[in-house]
N, C-alpha and C positions, 0 to 999 in steps of 0.2 A: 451280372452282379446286381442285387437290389440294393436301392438306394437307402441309407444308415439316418432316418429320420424317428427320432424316438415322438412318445405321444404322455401326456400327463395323465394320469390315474385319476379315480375321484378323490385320493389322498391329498395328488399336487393338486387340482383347482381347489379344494377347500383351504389347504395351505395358503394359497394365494389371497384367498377371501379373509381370513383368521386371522394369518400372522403368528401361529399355535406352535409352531414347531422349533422357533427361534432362529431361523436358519440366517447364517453369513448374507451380506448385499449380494456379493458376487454372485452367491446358491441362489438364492431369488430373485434377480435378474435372470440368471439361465432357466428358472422354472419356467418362467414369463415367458420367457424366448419360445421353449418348447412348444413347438405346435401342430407334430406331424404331418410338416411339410419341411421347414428346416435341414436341410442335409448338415453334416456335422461342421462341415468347410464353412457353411452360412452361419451356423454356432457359432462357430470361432472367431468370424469378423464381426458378427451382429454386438456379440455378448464382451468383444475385448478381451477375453480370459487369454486365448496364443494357445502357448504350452499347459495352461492352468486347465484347460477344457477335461480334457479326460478324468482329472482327478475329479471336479465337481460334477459328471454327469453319472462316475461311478458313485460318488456322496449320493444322488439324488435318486438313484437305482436302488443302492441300499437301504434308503430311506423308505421305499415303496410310493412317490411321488412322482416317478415317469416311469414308462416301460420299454422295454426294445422292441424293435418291428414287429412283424407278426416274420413267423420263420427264425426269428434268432432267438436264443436263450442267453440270459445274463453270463452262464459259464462260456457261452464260445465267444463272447465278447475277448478284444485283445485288451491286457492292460499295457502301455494307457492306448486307450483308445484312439483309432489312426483318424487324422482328421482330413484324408482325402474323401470323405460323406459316402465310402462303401464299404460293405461289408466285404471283410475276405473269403474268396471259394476256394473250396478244397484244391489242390494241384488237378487230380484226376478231372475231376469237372470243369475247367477254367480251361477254355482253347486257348493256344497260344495263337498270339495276335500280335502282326507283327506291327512295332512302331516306327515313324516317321523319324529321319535322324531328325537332332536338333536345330533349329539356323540358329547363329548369332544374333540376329536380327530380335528371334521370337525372345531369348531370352532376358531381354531388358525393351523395354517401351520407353520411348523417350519422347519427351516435350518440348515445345520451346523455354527454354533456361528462364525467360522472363516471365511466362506464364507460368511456369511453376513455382516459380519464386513470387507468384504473387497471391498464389494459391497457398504458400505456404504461412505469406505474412502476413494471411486471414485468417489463417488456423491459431499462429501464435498468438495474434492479436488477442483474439477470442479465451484463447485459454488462458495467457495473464488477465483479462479482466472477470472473466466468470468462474475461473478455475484455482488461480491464483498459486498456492505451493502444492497442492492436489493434483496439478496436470505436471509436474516435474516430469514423469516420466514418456507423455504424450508429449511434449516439448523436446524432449532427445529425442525421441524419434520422429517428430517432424521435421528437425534440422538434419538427423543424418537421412530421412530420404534421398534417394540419389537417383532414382529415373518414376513410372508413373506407378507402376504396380507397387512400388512400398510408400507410394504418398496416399493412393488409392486403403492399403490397410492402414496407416493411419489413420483417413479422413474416417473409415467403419470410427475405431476407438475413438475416437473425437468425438463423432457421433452420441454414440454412447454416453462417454465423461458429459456432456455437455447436456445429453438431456436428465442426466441423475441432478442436474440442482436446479433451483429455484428460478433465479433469472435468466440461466443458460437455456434451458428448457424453452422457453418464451420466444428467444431468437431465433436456436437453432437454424431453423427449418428455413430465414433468410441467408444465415450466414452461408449455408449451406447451397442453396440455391447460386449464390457467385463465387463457391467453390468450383463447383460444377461447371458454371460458364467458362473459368478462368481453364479447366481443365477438358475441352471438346477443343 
């Protein structure tokens, strides 16, 4: 399987530079993302969009502002696009490969309850003062995190929310540094 990392046109970097096209925050933040390195999975956490991903990279396709790899055509693209960052092979070409069962173990990462709860109440912190009624939704989901991988997508959108404004931008990159400690 080749990995699903799309690349910007000279359409999208001009877009980038202009600002010509009018394109949604959200569209233009994903342009920016684009870098033909990006697998889709790193999209998805970098850029925040989740589920929103496939519809704006199909937006950004149609636009003629990113391209698909080399080997893939826009039409064998699945709608919406899957965001495990590969592309799908034909049944006949795709060996079957056998997988590992799952442990219980792998499927939730756990931390100690204190350290994540302190890691969580840097997040909040942050996003009432920088973010304010704008992070509503980053705020539910950092309280309903429940082990490390869903505080870990979080802290991506956080990320994100956090450098789109003014002041928040400025921090970040501390607040984020004693996320990180709180969470090793």
């Amino acid at each position: 399987m080749s990995a699903l990392a799309f690349t910007k046109t000279a359409q999208g970097r001009t877009e980038i530079e202009s600002r010509s096209a009018g394109l949604a925050a959200k569209a233009r933040r994903l342009l920016i993302l684009v870098d033909g390195q990006r697998t889709l999975a790193e999209l998805a956490a970098a850029s925040g969009l989740g589920d929103e991903l496939g519809a704006f990279l199909q937006q950004l396709l149609a636009a003629g502002m990113i391209e698909a790899p080399s080997g893939a055509t826009t039409g064998s693209l699945p709608t919406p696009l899957p965001l495990a960052g590969t592309l799908p092979v034909p049944e006949a070409a795709a060996p079957a490969v056998p997988q590992p069962p799952a442990t219980p173990a792998a499927a939730a990462i756990t931390l100690d309850p204190a350290r994540m709860q302190q890691a969580k109440q840097l997040m909040l912190d942050s996003v009432q003062t920088y973010l304010g009624l704008m992070g509503r939704d980053i705020t539910a989901r950092i309280t309903a995190a429940e082990d490390l991988a869903a505080l870990k997508s979080c802290v991506a959108r956080w990320t994100t929310a956090m450098r789109e404004t003014r002041d928040g931008s400025a921090v970040v990159a501390r607040y984020l540094e004693d996320i990180n400690a709180c969470l090793r």
